[in-house]
N, C-alpha and C positions, 0 to 999 in steps of 0.2 A: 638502424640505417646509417650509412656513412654519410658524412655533412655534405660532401662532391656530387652527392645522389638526393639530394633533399629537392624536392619539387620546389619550384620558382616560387616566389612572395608566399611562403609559407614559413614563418616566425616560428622562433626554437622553442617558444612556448605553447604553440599552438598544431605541431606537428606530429603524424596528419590529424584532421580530423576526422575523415570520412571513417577509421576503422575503427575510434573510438564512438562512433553512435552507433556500430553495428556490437563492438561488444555492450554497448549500452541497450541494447536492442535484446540481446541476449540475458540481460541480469547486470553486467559487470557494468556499471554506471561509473564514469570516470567521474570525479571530485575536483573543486576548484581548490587551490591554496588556499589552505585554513589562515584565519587572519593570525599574525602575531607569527610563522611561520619565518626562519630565516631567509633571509633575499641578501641577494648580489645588489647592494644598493648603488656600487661603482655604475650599472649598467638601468641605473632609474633615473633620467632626468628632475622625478619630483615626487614626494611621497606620494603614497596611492590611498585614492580621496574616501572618508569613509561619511556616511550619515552626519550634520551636525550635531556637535553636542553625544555622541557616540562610540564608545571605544569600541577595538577591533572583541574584543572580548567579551563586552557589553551585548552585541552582535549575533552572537553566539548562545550566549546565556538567553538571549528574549526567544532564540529558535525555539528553545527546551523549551518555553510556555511560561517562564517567570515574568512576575513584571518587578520592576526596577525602573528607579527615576534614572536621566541619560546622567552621564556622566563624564568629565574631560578628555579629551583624546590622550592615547596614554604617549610620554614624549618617547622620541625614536633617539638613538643617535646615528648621526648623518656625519660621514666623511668624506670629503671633496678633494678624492688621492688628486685629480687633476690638477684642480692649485695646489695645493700643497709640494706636487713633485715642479709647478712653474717657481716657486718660491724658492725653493731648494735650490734648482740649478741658478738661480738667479743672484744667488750667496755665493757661487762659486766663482775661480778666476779663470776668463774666458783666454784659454788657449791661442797664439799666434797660428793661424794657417795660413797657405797661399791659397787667394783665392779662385787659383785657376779650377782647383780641384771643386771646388761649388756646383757649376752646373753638372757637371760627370753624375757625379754623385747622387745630386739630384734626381737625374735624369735615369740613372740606376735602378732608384728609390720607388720611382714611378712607375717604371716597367717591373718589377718585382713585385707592388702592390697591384697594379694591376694583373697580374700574372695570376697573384694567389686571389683576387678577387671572380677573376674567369673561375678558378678550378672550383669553390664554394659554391658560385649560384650558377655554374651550367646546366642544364635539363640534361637529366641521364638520358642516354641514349637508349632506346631499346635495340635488344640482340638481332631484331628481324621487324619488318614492317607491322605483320600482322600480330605482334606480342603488347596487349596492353599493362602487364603488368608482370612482374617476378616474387615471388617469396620459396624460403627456403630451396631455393637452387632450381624449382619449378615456375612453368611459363604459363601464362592465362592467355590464352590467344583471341585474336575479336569473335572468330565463329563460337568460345567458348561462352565468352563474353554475351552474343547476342541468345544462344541458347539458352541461358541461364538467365536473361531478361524477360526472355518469352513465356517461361517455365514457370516464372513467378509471377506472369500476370503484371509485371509492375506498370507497363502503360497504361494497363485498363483502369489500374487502380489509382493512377494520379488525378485523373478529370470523372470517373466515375460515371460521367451523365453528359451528353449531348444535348445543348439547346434546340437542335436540330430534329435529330429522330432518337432521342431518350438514349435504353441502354444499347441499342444497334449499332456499335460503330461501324461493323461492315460493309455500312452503306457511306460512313463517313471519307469525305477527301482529301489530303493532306492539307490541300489551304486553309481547313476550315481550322474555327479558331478550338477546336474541344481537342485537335490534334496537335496542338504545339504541345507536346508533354513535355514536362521537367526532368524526366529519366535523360529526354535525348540534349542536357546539357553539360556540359565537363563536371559539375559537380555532382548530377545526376549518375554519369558516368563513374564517377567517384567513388560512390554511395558502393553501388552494384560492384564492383570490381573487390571492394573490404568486405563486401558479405558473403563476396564468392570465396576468397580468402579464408576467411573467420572461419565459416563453416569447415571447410576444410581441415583448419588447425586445430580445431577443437577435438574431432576424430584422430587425430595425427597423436594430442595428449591423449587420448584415450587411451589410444591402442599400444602406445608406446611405454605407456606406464603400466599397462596391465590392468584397467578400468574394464574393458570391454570382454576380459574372462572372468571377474568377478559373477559368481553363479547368484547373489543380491541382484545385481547389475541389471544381468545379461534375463534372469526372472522377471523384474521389472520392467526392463522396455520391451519383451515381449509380448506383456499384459498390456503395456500403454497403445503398443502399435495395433495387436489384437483387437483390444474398444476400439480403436478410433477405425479399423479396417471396419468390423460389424457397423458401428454408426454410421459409416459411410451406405452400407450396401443396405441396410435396411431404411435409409433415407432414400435412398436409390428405389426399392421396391414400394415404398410409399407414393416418390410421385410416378413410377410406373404402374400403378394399379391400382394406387385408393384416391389419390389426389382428382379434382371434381373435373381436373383435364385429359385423365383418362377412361370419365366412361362413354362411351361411345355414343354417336345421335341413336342408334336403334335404339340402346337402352333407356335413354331420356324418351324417345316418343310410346315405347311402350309402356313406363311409369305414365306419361302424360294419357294415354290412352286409357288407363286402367284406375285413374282418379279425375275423369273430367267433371262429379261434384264437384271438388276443392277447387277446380281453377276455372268455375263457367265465368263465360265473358273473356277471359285472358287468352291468348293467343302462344304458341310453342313458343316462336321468339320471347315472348316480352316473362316466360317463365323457365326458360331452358338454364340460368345459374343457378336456379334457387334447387330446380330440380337435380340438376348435378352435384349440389352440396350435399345436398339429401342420401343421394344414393353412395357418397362418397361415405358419407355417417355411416351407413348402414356398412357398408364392407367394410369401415375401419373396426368395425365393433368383431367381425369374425375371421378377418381376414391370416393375421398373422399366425395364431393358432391352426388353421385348415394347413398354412403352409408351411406350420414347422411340424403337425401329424404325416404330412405328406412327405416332408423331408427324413422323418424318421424310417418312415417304408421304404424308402428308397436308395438307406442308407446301409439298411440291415443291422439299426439299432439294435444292440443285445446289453441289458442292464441287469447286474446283481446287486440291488437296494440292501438286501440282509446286508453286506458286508460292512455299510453304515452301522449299523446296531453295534451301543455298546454296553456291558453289562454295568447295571446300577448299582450305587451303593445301598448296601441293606442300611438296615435303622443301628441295629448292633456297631457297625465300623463308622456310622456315625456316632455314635455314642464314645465310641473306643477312642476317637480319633478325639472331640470334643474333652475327654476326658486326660488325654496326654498335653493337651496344648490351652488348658487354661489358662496361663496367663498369656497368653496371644490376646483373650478376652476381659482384661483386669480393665477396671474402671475407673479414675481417677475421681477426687473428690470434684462437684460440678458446682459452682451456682449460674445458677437463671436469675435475671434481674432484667425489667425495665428501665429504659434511660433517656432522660431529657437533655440534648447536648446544644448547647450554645458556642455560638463562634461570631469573628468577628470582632473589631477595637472595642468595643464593648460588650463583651462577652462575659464579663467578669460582674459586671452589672448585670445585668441580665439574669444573670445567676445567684443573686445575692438577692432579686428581687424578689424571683420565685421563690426562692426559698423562706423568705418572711412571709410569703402565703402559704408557706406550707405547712408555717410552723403556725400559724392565726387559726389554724382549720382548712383552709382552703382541700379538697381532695386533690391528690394525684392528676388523675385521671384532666381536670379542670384547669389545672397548672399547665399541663402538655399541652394543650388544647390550645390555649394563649399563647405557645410558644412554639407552634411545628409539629407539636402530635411528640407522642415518645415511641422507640422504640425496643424489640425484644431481644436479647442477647443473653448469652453462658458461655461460661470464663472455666474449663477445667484448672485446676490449683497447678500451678510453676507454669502455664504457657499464655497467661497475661499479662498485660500492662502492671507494674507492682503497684501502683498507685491505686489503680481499684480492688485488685486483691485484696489487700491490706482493709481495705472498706469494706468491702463484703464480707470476711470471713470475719468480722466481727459485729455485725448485723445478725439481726433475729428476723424470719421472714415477715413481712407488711412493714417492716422499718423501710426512711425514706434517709437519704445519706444528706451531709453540710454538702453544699458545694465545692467540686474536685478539679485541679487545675490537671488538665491531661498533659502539659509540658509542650502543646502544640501552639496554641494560642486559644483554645477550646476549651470550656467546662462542661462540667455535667453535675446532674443528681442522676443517685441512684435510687430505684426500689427493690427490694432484694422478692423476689416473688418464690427462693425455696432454694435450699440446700441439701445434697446428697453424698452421701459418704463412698467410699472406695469403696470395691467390691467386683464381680464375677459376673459379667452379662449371661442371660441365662439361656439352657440350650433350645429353646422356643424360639429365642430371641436370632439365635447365628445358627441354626437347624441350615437354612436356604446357603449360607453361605458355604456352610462346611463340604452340602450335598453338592456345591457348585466346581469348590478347590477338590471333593477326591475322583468326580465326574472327568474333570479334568486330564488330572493325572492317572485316570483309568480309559482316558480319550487315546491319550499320547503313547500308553504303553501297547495299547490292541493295535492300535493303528500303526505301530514301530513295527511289530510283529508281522502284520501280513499287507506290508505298504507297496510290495509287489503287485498283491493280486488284483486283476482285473474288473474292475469298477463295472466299463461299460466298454463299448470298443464304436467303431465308426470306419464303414470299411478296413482298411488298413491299420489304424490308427488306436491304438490300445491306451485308453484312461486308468491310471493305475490309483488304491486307493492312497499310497504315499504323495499322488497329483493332487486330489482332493484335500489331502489334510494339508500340504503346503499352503493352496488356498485360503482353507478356514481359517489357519495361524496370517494368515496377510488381515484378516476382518478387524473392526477394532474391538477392546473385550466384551462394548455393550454389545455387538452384534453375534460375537462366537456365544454370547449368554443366550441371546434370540434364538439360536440356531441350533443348540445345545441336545434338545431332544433329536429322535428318531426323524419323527414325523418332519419335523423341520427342517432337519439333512438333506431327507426326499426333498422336500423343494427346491433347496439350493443346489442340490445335485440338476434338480430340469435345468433350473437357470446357467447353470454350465452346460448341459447340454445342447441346449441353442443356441446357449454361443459358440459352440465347436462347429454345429452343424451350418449357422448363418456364415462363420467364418471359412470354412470348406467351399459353401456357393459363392464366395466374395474373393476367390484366391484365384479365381481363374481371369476375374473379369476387369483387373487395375488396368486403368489410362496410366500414360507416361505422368500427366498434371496430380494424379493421383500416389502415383510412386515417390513424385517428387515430394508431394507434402508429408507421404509417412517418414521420406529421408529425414526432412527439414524438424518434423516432429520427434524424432532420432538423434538427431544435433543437438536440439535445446532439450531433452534430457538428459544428454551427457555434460550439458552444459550447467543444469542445475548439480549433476553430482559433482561437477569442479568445483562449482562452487559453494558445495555442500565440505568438501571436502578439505579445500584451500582455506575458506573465511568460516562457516558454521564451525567446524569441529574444534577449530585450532581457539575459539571464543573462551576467553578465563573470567570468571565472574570477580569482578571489583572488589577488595577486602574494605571493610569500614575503615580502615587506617586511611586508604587512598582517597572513602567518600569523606569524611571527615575533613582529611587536608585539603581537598579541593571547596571545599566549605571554608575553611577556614581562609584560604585563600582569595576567594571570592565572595566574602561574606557582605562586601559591600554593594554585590550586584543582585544580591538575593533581599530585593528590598519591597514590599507589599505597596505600591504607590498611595498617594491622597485619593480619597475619588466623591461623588460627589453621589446625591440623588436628588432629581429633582421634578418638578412638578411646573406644568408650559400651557403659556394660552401662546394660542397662533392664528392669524388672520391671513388669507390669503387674499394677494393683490391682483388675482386673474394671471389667465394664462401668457397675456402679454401687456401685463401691468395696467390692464382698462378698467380695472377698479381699484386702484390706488389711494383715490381721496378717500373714497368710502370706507378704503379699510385700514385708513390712518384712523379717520373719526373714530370709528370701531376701535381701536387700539389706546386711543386718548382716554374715549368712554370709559372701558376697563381698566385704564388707568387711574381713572379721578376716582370708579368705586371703590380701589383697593385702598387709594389713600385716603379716602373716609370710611375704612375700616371694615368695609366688605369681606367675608374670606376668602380664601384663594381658591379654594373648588366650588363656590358657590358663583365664583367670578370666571372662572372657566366652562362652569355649563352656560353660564349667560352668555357668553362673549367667543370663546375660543370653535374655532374650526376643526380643529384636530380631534380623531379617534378619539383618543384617550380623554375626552373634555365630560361626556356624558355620562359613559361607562366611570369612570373614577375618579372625576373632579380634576384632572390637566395630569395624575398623577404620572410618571412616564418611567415603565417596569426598568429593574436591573439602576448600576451604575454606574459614574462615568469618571474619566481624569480629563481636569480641565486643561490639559495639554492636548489631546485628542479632539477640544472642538471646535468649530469653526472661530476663527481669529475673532471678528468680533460679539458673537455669543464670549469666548471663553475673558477676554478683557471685561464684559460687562459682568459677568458671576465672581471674578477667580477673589473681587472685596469683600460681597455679601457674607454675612456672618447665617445661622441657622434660621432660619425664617425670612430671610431677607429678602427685595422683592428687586428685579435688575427694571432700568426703564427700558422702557419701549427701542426693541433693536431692530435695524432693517436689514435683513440678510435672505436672501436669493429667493426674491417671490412672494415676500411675507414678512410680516411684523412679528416681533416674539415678546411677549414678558417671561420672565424664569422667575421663578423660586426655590432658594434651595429648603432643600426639603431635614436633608440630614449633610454631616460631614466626615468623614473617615480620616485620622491623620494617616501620614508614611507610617510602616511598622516595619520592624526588622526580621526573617520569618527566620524560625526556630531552626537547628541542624533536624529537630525532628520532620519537621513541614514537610524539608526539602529532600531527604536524604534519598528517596526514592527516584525523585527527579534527578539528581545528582548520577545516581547508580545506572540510568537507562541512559545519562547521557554520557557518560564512562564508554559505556557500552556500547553506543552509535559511534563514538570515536574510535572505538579499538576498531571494531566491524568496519569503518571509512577506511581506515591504515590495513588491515588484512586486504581490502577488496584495492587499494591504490597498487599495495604491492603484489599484488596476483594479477592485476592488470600488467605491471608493470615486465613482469616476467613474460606474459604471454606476450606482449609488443615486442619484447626486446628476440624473443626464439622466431616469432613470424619473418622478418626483417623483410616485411615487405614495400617492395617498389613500386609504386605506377610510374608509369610511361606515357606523360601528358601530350604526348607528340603526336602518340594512337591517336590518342583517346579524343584530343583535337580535329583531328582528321575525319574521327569518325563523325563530331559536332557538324563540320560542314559538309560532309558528302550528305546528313540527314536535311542541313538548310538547303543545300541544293536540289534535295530530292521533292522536298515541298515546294519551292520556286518551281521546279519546271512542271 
């Protein structure tokens, strides 16, 4: 958009936005400037304010899920050309002039600045009254404008619901307050005019790139418009004829008639919904079937099912084929082993403890138990971790392994429960598989051969079986396996068949609101394949050099923080602190018993209020970092050492004593930890940068203009229209 044509107080940062919530609307989500990102700092009054104690970086890193203690804001450098260029000239030697030329000059000065200040922020004109907007060289005129409001329902959709008479607005009157909609405001206006846009350009790249003759494509949204036409018409035929509002009072009084056991004493009135749900059950259960056998006569259904059948593999070309393609089937060497994993700043411990029970006698089994249960796992040879390899394959089965540092922050024991040599899965074993892969390939070949002939037909309209098999290849492969047989064809072949046939009844009877939605439904398909094609395709998978260096880079923000567990008696002071005394005394009481050496769950079932007091002694699940808690909870804990007990604190409602329980220090988390998190966040930033710059193409080809002068216009003739 030219800068002469930029709508009134809309900042070059911020311009427009109506079109960007409608491509956001669509998928393309516009992005804020990533922090740390180069800025025009000439044109910032002051830096721009981040979190205390936060870097822009820092910011970024906690999105991904890490935790990291904060850390200093990182320093900017700032240049202030403005002094710097007053210094400068202020160095220099000031020139003799006569001062007549002073005001001229000035006065020059002023009318030029003002000049070019007119040309920047004047409201473009529109070419004609009734044009609210322009892009690429075409006009959106208001009748276009208000059609395209109406079409979308968006009045109805802003207030929804009448306090007045519910969802009836037609009885509503413009004074009322459910009629001020939001639509009829310049920003509302705004919205509407970039959607009407959008939509538009989206078709515009389609068709101009050759999107909309791609035979994928053009496959696809004909399937997608198809369901959603059928869903439409058989939602249609539901509540015309099975819904409990279309059976008629005959039919209800002669059910009511023909069961007055079940309803003595009850009156038609006071039983006529219960009977119309009834009867509504009962036609749902036979209805659709009668009307797609009756669709079928009527259609002059003609169906050749043989053409489905395809010849099976014998046992021999099974065998033949198993026997070419052994090593497709080779086996690597296997172990299975059980494993007890510990994590955690003490994990190492942990590990060292169990395993002196293991080595005392303690059983396996009894170790786990104490420590989270073990679990079952197999390691084929060269696609493991080297460090249990190495362990295993030097173990004898029912051996129990020292403890193993995984390189995570993690240990483990192992038990080796059996080892298996290389070798030949056997043809018992891949018999289903082999019959599945030549099934296949003898699918593909019959069906290449006679993908002409005629399936089934529908008046006019000839089903060929090359129609079919396209289908079946769209399934995914658990369902082409379902489907696989004969018999199972036949099925999926009906299930096409009504939907040809529901679809043929539903092709005559589209409203214009219906047309419009299969359009709009049309649009955001094509809009997923932009951006299927723009940002999905173009995605490169991160090399470990990149995860690594960005590791290494910000290893200081990849930090496992302190955190705390602890264990809470808590007193509550009533709803509006009208038992306060009482539940100071309370809070004293359990006070004095801890400090004569009471325990602290035996002090919390006595005393404490809270859930957790009964059930587990105050204990309070999960853990916490004393920067996350309330100011004065986290000053009264952040001293205590492990066991330590805080005094009596008053904070919003209620008294607390804490204990901690256990302590975790900061840990520094491995490139192993992270590398994963590192790699998807790689990955959300390339995907951000593809979708900014696809965004950015498609605003700059739109170059579209509103025309706030309309669209003003039309603001008041709407407030006029409610005043009078």
């Amino acid at each position: 958009m030219d800068e002469k044509n930029k709508p009134e107080n809309f900042p070059e940062e911020e311009q427009p936005s109506a079109l960007s919530d409608m491509l956001g609307a669509l998928g393309f989500k516009p992005k804020a400037q990533r922090p740390g990102k180069q800025e025009d700092i000439r044109n910032k009054p002051e830096r721009e304010s981040v979190p205390d104690g936060e870097s822009p970086l820092e910011q970024e890193v906690k999105a991904s899920g890490w935790g990291q203690r904060a850390q200093p804001e990182l320093p900017l450098e700032y240049t202030d050309v403005e002094s710097e260029e007053i210094s400068l000239y202020e160095e220099l030697p000031v020139p003799k002039k006569k001062r007549r030329w002073l005001f001229p000059v000035i006065g020059i000065a002023a009318v030029i600045a003002m000049g070019v200040w007119f040309l920047l922020t004047r409201e473009p004109e529109p070419p004609s009254p009734d044009v609210v907007a322009s892009y690429n060289g075409k006009n959106i005129t208001v009748e276009e404008l208000n059609a395209f409001i109406a079409v979308e329902n968006a009045k109805e959709r802003e207030h929804i619901i009448c306090p007045t008479h519910g969802y009836d607005h037609t009885k509503c009157t413009p004074d009322e307050e459910c009629e001020a909609h939001p639509v009829h405001t310049l920003e509302g206006y705004r919205e509407m005019v970039s959607r009407l846009a959008t939509e538009q350009m989206i078709v515009s790249w389609a068709e101009s790139s050759g999107i909309t003759q791609r035979s994928d494509v053009r496959h696809g949204m004909s399937d997608l418009l198809n369901d959603a036409m059928v869903t439409q018409y058989i939602s249609q035929l539901h509540e015309e004829n099975v819904s409990p509002e279309s059976i008629s009072s005959w039919e209800v009084q002669k059910y009511y008639d023909n069961n007055q056991s079940a309803y003595a004493g009850k009156t038609l009135p006071e039983v006529e919904n219960e009977i119309r749900r009834t009867l509504a059950a009962q036609k749902d259960e036979d209805f659709f079937t009668e009307y797609l056998d009756e669709l079928k006569k009527t259609a002059g259904l003609q169906v050749n099912f043989d053409l489905l059948k395809v010849t099976q593999p014998t046992q021999a070309e099974i065998a033949a084929y198993y026997q070419t393609n052994q090593s497709d089937y080779e086996t690597a060497p296997t172990a299975k082993f059980r494993e007890i994993k510990f994590s955690g700043d003490n994990a190492d411990t942990q590990a060292t403890a169990a395993s002196r029970k293991l080595r005392s006698g303690e059983a396996f089994d009894s170790v786990a138990a104490s420590n989270g249960g073990a679990s079952d796992g197999s390691i084929e040879k060269g696609t493991g971790p080297k460090v249990k390899e190495n362990t295993l394959w030097q173990m004898k089965a029912g051996q129990v392994s020292d403890p193993i540092d995984n390189g995570d922050g993690s240990w483990s024991i192992l038990e080796l429960t059996g080892l298996s040599n290389s070798g030949v899965r056997p043809l018992s074993e891949v018999q289903e598989e082999i019959t599945w892969k030549l099934l296949s390939e003898k699918t593909a070949t019959e069906y290449e051969t006679r993908k002409t002939e005629t399936l089934f037909s529908i008046h006019s309209r000839r089903y060929t079986l090359g129609d079919f098999y396209t289908e079946f290849q769209e399934l995914s492969p658990a369902y082409q396996r379902q489907f696989s047989s004969f018999e199972m064809k036949q099925q999926l072949l009906e299930q096409i068949i009504a939907q040809e046939l529901l679809l043929e009844k539903s092709g005559d009877g589209s409203s214009t609101g219906e047309d419009h939605s299969m359009e709009e439904l049309r649009i955001r398909y094509l809009a997923q394949i932009l951006h299927q094609d723009e940002v999905d395709n173009q995605m490169e998978e991160p090399t470990e050099e990149e995860i690594r260096q960005f590791y290494e880079e910000n290893q200081k923000d990849m930090v496992v923080p302190a955190s705390l567990q602890l264990n809470l008696i808590w007193i509550d002071q009533g709803t509006n602190g009208e038992k306060k005394e009482d539940a100071l005394a309370k809070a004293r009481s359990a006070q004095d018993a801890l400090n004569g050496g009471m325990d602290f769950a035996t002090a919390a079932r006595q005393y404490s209020e809270d859930s957790s007091a009964a059930s587990n002694g105050g204990q309070i699940s999960g853990s916490f970092h004393v920067e996350d808690l309330a100011k004065p909870l986290a000053q009264a804990i952040e001293p205590l050492a492990v066991g330590g007990i805080s005094p009596i604190v008053e904070y919003n409602g209620g008294y607390y004593i804490v204990q901690v329980r256990e302590r975790t220090e900061e840990r520094q988390q491995s490139f192993e930890e992270v590398a994963d998190t590192i790699k998807a966040h790689l990955q959300a930033q390339q995907h951000e940068q593809l979708e900014a710059d696809m965004q950015k193409t498609l605003l700059e080809r739109v170059d579209l203009v509103i025309f706030d002068k309309t669209l003003r216009r039309l603001v008041k003739e709407m407030e006029q229209g409610a005043a009078s």
